[in-house]
N, C-alpha and C positions, 0 to 999 in steps of 0.2 A: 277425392275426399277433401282435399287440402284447400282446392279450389270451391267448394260447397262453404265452408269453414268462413274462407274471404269474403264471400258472399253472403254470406249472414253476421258476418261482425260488422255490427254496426258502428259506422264512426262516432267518437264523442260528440262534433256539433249534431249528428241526427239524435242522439241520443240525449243531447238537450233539450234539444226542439222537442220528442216525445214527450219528457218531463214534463214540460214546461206546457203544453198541451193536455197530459192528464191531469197535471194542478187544474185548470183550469175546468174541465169536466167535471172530475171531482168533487169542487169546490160547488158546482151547480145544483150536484145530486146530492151531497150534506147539506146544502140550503134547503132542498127540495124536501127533506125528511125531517126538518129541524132538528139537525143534529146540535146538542146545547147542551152546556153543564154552569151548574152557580156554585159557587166558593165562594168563602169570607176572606177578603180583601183588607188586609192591614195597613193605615196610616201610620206611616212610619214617625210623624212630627207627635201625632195626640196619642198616639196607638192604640187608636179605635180599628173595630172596624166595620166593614161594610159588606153587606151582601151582593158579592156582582154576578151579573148572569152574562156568561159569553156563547156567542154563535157564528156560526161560520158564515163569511161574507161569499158569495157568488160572484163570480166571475164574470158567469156568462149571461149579461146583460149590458144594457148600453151604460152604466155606471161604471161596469167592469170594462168593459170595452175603452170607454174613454180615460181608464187611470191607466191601462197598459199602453195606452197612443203617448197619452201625456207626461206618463213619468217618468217612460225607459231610458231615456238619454239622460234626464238628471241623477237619474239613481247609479247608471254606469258611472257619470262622472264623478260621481261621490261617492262610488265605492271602495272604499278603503281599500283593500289588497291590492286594485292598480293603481293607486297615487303612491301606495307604501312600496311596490316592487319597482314602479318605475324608475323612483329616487335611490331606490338602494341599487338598482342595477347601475348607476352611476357612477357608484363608488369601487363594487365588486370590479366594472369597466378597466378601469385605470391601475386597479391594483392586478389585476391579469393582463394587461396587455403593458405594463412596464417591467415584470417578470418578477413580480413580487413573491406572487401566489407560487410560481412555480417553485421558485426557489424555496422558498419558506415549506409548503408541502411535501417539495419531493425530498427535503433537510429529514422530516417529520414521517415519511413513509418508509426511510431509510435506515433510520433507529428506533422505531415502533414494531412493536407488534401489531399484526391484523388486528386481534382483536383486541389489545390494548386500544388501538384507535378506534373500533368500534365500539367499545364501551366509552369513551373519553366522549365522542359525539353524542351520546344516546343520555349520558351523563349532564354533558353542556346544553342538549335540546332542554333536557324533562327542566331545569335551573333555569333556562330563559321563559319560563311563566316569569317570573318576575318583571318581565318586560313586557309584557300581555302577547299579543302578536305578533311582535316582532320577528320573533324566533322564524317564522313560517318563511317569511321574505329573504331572510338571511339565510339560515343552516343548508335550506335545500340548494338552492342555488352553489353555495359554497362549500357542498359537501361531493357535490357530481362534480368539480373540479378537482377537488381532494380527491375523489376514488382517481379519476384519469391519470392524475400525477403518478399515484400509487400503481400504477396498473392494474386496475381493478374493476369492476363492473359498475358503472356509476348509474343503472338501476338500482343494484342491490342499496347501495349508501342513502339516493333518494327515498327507496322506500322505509329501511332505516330509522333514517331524522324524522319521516312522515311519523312512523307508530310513535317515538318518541316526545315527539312534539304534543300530540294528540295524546298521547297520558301522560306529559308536563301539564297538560290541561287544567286536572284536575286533581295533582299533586303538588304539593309545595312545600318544602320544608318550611320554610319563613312565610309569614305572611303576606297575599300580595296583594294589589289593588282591590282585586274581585273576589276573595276570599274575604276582605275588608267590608265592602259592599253587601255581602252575603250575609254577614256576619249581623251588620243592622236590622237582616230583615229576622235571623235568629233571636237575638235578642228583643229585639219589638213583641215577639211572640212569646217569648218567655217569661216577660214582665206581666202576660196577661193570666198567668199559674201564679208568677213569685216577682214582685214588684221588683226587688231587691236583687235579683239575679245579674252578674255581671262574666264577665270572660276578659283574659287576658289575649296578649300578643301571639303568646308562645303556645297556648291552648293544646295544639294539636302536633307540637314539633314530635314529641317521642314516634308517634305511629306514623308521621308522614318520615319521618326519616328512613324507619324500616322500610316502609311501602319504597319508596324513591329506589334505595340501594335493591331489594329483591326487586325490582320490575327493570332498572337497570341491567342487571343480569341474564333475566330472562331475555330482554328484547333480543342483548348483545347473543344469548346463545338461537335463539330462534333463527336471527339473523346469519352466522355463520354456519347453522347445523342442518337448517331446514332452506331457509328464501334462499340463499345461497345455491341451491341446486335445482329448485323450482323457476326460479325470472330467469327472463328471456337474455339469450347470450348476446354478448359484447363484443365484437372484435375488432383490433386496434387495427387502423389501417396504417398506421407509419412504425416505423421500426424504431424498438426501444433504444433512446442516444440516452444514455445516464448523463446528468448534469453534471460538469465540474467546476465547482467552485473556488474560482480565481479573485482577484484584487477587485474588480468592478462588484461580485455578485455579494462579497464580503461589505466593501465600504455602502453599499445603495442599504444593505442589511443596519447597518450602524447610523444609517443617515436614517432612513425608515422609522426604527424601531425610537431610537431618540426622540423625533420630531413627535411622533405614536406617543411615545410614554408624558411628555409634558403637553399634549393635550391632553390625556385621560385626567394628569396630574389637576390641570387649574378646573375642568370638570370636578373632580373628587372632591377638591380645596373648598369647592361651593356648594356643596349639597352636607354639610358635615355644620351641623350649628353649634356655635358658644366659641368659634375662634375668630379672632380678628381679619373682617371684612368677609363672613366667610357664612357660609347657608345662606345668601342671595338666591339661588334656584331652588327655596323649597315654598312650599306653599303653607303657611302658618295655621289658618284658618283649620285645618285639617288635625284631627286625635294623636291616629297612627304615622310613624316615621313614616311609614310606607305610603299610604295616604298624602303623606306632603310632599313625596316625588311624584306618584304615579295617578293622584285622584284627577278628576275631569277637565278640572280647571287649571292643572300645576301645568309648570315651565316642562316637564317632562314629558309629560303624556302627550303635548300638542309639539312639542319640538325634539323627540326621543330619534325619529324616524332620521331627520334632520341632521341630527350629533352624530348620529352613527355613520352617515353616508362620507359626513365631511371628515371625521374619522378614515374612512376607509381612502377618500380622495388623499390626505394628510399622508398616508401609509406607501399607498402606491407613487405619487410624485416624488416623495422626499428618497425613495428607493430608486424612481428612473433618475434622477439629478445626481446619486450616487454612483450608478450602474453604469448611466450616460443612454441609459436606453430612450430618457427622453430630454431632447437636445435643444430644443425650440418648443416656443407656445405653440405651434402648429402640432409637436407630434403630442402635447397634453391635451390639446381638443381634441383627435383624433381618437386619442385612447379613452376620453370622457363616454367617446359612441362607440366605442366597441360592444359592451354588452347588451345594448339595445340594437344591432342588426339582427336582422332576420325574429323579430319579435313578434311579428303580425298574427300569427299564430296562435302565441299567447294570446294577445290581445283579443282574438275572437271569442276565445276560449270562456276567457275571465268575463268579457260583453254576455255571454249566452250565464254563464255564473250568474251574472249580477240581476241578470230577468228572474230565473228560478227561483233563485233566495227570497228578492224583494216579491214574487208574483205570491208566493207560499206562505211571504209572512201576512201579505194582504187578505189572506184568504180566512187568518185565523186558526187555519187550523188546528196548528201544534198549542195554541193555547188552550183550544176548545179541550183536546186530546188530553192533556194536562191536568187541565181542571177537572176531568173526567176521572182518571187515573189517580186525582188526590183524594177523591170520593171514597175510592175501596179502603183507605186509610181512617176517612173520616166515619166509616161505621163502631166504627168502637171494637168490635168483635177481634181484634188480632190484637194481641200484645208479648212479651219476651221476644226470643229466639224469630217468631216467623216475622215479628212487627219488622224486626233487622232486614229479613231478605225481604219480603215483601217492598220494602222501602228501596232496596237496592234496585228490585227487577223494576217500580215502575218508573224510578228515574234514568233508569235505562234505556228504558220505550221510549219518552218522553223529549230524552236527549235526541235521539234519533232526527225528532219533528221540531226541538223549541231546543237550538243550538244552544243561543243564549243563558248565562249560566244564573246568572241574575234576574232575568226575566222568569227562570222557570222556578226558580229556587221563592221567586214571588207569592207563587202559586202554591208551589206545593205546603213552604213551611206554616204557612197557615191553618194548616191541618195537621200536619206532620209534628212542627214542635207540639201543640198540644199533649197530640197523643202519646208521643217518649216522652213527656211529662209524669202524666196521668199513669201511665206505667212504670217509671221510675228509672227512666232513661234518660241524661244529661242531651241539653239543646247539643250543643256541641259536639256528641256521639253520631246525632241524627245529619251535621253540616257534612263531617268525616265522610259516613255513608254516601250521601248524596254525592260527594265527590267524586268518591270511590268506581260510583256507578256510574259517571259521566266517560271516566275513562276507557271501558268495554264499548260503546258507542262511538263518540262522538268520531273517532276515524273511519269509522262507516256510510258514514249518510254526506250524500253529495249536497247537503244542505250547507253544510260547512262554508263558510267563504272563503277560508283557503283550500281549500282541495280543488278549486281550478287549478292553482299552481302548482301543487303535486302534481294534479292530471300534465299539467302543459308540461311539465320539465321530463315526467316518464315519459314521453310525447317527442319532447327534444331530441331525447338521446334513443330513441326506439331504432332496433335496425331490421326490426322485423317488415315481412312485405305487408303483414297486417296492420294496420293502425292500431294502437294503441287503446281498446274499449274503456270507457267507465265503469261495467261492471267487472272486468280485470283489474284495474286499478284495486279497486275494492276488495277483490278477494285474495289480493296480497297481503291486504290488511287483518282479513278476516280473521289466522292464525294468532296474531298481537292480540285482538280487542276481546276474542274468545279467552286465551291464556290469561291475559292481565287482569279480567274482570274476575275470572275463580280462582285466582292465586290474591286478589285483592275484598273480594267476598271472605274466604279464606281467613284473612288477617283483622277482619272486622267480624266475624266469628269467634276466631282464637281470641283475641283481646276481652270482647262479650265475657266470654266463657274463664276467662284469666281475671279478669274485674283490675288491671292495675293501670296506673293511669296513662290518659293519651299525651299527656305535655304538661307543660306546665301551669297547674290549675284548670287542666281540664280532665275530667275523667268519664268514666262509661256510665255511671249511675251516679243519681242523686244521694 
């Protein structure tokens, strides 16, 4: 039986390759049928708008033939998750192999509770939205070394930070870039009911606050009550040496963290305007604080990846020069390539990623899908209570196929704000929702562009004789995205039905 089992789990590159081959059919036989939906398309600058009609692109012809010859290599090399994990494994590099990480972790897994620390990761994941991506390159990576210090299962932690990260997504207490982003397209539509309509910062802090601490909680109990006893065992092949920390592990710690805290320092010094010499890294041009670190064009967004890596190189060196674990430039280069051995794996991994994503988006699909889906809104016939879930379930589907939060939020609010207008529903109730419901999804679908790296990392540390599936990956997830989405339906229900406000100046009705 066991050996049937091996035999039919299919490995993740075949399991890409299928993908990536039924995008590709697919797309030929929604051509074939005209499969098509039109939406009114808001300019955001005049906020007109315009009737657009989209349709699915086919693949399988020699137009499509020659955009998958022509684009696959530049699309991998500008795929953001491997330019962003490569630079970060750099830093994570030197700070584990000068015995940073261990020290500092195994300091942390030794006066922690389990799930203290499981909540504090799941906590810091859903927080780093603020950094858009980042989070994904960083926590996982860093948290499968945190469990191994801990002795612990460093699948469980992986998949953990994964649910985390993925309803960080769509949660935020503060406002963040793409919440900012979203936000113009709410308002563009808003203006076309009530000219005068505006929205603050804070809009949505009260209910994204509850939502953050309750999904917190849940994750952190799912995690240790359920996934806990379901993924695949661990077991340590070297025998537990408890660290003792002496004079070397002590001063690398003090050298470390010092050299650490006055570079955060002269970073912090410059993002903070009105003090002398000081908000040179923001971007002016920009409304929202937020906006002026994190928008398209700031010093942040295009050099965030960057700070952090040489942050982490900053951590790990100043810790080996204290420890003495690294003696000469020779053993700092050495440890620069530590976390980049045995990568190739990844790298295939994320290369077969980068096909799917960009083949799917070529195709249209998820927009076609979309705009489809913002239709059953745009009949008028639903409003109160079902208008809420109705909105919730189809930016659910939606999310699935059109990752992107902005791009879908495009689509949809065009119809959407109208109609919580027209019903007497606040723009700002209907952004909530849509968020709400990005987080039930979006760690589901292998569309994601990080979820290579979840895949490659559950992958890493697998000791099973089976390889690692993609739809396993997935259905560790399945129990998260299920619970988060009707505990977070839930609360945008309760609030409805409460009428008190979501933040500040924002509320559920007009």
């Amino acid at each position: 039986m066991n050996k049937l089992k091996e035999k039919m789990t299919l490995n993740p590159v075949m399991t890409f390759l299928i993908l990536i081959l039924a995008t590709i059919l697919l797309s030929g036989f929604l051509n074939l049928i005209g499969f098509e939906a039109t939406y009114n398309k808001i300019n955001l600058t005049t906020e007109e708008y315009t009737v657009t009609s989209e349709s699915v692109e086919s693949l399988m012809n020699l137009s499509g033939i020659k955009y998958i010859y022509t684009s696959t290599v530049s699309n991998f090399t500008s795929f953001t998750p491997l330019s962003m994990l490569l630079v970060i494994l750099i830093g994570i590099g030197i700070m584990e192999k000068s015995g940073f990480l261990k020290t500092t972790f195994t300091i942390l897994t030794k006066f922690c509770k389990k799930n203290t620390i499981t909540f504090g990761l799941v906590l810091i994941s859903i927080f780093l939205s603020l950094a858009g991506d980042l989070g994904y390159v960083i926590m996982i990576p860093l948290t499968a070394l945190l469990y191994i210090y801990g002795r612990r299962n460093p699948l469980l932690g992986i998949v953990t930070v994964y649910a985390a990260l993925t309803c960080g997504s769509g949660l935020s207490v503060f406002l963040t870039a793409m919440d900012s982003e979203m936000m113009r397209y709410t308002l563009a539509n808003a203006h076309s009911i009530d000219s005068g309509y505006a929205l603050g910062t804070f809009a949505f802090i009260f209910i994204m606050l509850i939502s953050v601490l309750i999904c917190s909680f849940v994750i952190t109990f799912i995690s240790e009550k359920i996934t806990s006893q379901k993924i695949e065992k661990y077991e340590f092949k070297d025998e537990k040496k408890e660290l003792r920390l002496g004079k070397r592990e002590y001063r690398g710690l003090i050298f470390s963290l010092s050299a650490g805290t006055l570079y955060l320092l002269i970073f912090i010094y410059n993002i903070i305007p009105g003090l002398p010499f000081s908000g040179n890294l923001l971007d002016y041009s920009q409304k929202f604080y937020i906006d002026k670190l994190f928008s398209y064009d700031s010093f942040f967004s295009n050099g965030f990846v960057f700070i952090v890596t040489i942050f982490f190189i900053v951590l790990g060196l100043f810790y080996g020069i204290g420890a003495k674990t690294i003696k000469n430039n020779n053993d700092f280069c050495e440890d620069l390539n530590h976390s980049l051995d045995g990568i190739g794996r990844t790298l295939i991994l994320i290369f077969l990623g980068s096909i799917l994503v960009n083949v799917f988006k070529k195709t249209n699909i998820g927009v076609v899908l979309t705009a489809s889906l913002a239709n059953i809104i745009g009949t008028g016939k639903i409003s109160g209570l079902l208008l809420i879930i109705v909105l919730f379930i189809i930016t659910a589907i939606s999310t699935f196929f059109l990752t992107g939060p902005s791009n879908r939020w495009a689509i949809l609010s065009s119809t959407v704000i109208p109609a919580f207008m027209n019903n007497g529903l606040t723009p700002e109730f209907a952004q909530v929702i849509a968020r709400f419901a990005e987080c039930m999804t979006i760690g589901l679908t292998p569309l994601l562009a990080y979820f290579t790296i979840y895949l490659a990392y559950l992958e890493k540390y697998n000791q099973d004789d089976r390889p690692i599936s993609l739809f396993r990956t997935l259905r560790h997830q399945l129990i998260y995205g299920v619970c988060i989405g009707l505990i977070l339906l839930a609360i945008a229900i309760g609030w409805y039905l409460i009428g008190i406000p979501i933040g500040i100046g924002g509320a559920v009705t007009i």
